[in-house]
Phi, psi and omega in degrees: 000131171295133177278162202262004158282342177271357175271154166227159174260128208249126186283144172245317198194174178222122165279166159276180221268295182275043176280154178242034173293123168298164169324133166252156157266155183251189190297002170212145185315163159071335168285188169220151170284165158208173175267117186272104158279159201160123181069025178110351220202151148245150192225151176249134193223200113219161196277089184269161165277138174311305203298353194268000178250313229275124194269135181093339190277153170279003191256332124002093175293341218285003186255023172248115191296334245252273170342294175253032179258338154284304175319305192313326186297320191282307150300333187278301169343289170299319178275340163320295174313264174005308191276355235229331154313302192173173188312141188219161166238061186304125133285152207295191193260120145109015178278107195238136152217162215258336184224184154293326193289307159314305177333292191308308167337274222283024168266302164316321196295328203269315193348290183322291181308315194287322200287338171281352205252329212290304186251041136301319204256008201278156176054005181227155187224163208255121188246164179237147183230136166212126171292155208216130174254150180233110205267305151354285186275323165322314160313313192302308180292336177285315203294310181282343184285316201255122182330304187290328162288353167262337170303295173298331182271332166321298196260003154278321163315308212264351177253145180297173238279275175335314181296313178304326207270317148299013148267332180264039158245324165281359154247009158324277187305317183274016176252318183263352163295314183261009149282350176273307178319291161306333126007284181317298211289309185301299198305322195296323179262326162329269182326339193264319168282359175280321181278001156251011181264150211283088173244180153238104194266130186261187196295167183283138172245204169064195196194135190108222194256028177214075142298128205227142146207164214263146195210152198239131168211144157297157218255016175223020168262148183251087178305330237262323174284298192319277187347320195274332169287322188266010178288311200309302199268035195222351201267008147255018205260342153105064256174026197279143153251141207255094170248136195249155181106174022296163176199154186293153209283085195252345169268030163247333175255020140270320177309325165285322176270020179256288187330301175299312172328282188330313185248027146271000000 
């Protein structure tokens, strides 16, 4: 038995106060998660020993890959389970407090944000889209397609040794202004029909040829075809786009809990 001063409680999710999720299995064998209510909310939690997260303890797995790609696996589970009840707000891997009264704290901090984002998320699961470069081929497609790069490579063919040689350095630089542009532009217009389609987008993240976003839907919209319309026009430009999911909404409760931060 652990004393019950070295134990802590490792958070899986924040429920509405009158979720009825059951005993789970939890984050470490042979236990269960279970339901706390508290501070307006019910949270599925469970009691662990500290020392096995706390980095410097000797007793402390998280520097075991093995170790933790099952606990993640373990975590994921229990919030898997969890959406599959009613709305949820999973939290990320490795969310610990030492007590009830912090717990209850930053729950107080929070309130506002989570109970809006909880009833964002009633009835929808969350899918991630990320645009994807094939550089190559991308390349390949600017060079034939974009006026000034077929001008310039035009006059580089046609030019003497030196000259060419100043030219294929002006069409370096005007080949990489303009795949960053197009870039921009492909992310700008993703983002403007994913927000006209019945969606919830959260802002576009990542940067470059890998923009991503995070997307909330009802469970009778066919992302998998929206995705694919929106695929349909890229597919010779070396340009993919990538959707992963349904998944439990876990960048929408960081974002209410980014958010509750922000404005506290």
């Amino acid at each position: 038995m652990t004393p019950p001063d070295e134990l802590a409680w490792y958070v899986y999710c924040v429920l509405p106060a009158d979720a009825t999720a059951g005993p789970n299995h939890a984050i470490l064998p042979g236990r269960t998660a279970r339901a706390l209510p508290i501070g307006g909310f019910t949270l599925l939690v469970s009691e662990v020993p500290r020392a096995l997260f706390e980095e410097g303890d000797p007793a402390c797995r998280t520097g075991d890959p093995d170790w933790m790609a099952a606990r993640i696996q373990a975590h994921h589970a229990v919030n898997a389970a969890a959406a599959t009840t009613g709305p949820s707000l999973p939290l990320t891997f490795g969310v610990l407090f030492s007590g009830l009264a912090p717990l209850a704290a930053w729950l107080a901090e929070r309130a506002a944000s989570l109970q809006a984002a909880l009833d964002q998320v009633r009835g929808r699961t969350e899918w991630a889209l990320m645009l994807t470069e094939d550089e190559a081929a991308h390349t390949v497609w600017l060079e034939a397609t974009n006026p000034d790069l077929v001008r310039l490579a035009a006059a580089e063919a046609a030019a003497g040794q030196g000259t060419g040689f100043l030219l294929a350095r002006q069409r370096h630089k005007t080949r990489l202004a303009i795949r960053a542009a197009h870039l921009d532009q492909v992310a700008r217009t993703l983002q403007s029909r994913l927000e006209s389609a019945p969606l919830t987008v959260l802002p576009e993240t990542g940067s470059g040829a890998s923009p991503r976003w995070t997307l909330l839907a009802p469970p009778d919209l066919p992302v998998v075809d929206i995705a694919a319309g929106l695929a349909e026009p890229l597919a010779a430009t070396g340009l993919t786009l990538r959707l992963t999911g349904p998944w439990p909404p876990y960048a929408f409760a960081r974002a209410a809990i980014s958010e509750a931060m922000h404005h506290a």
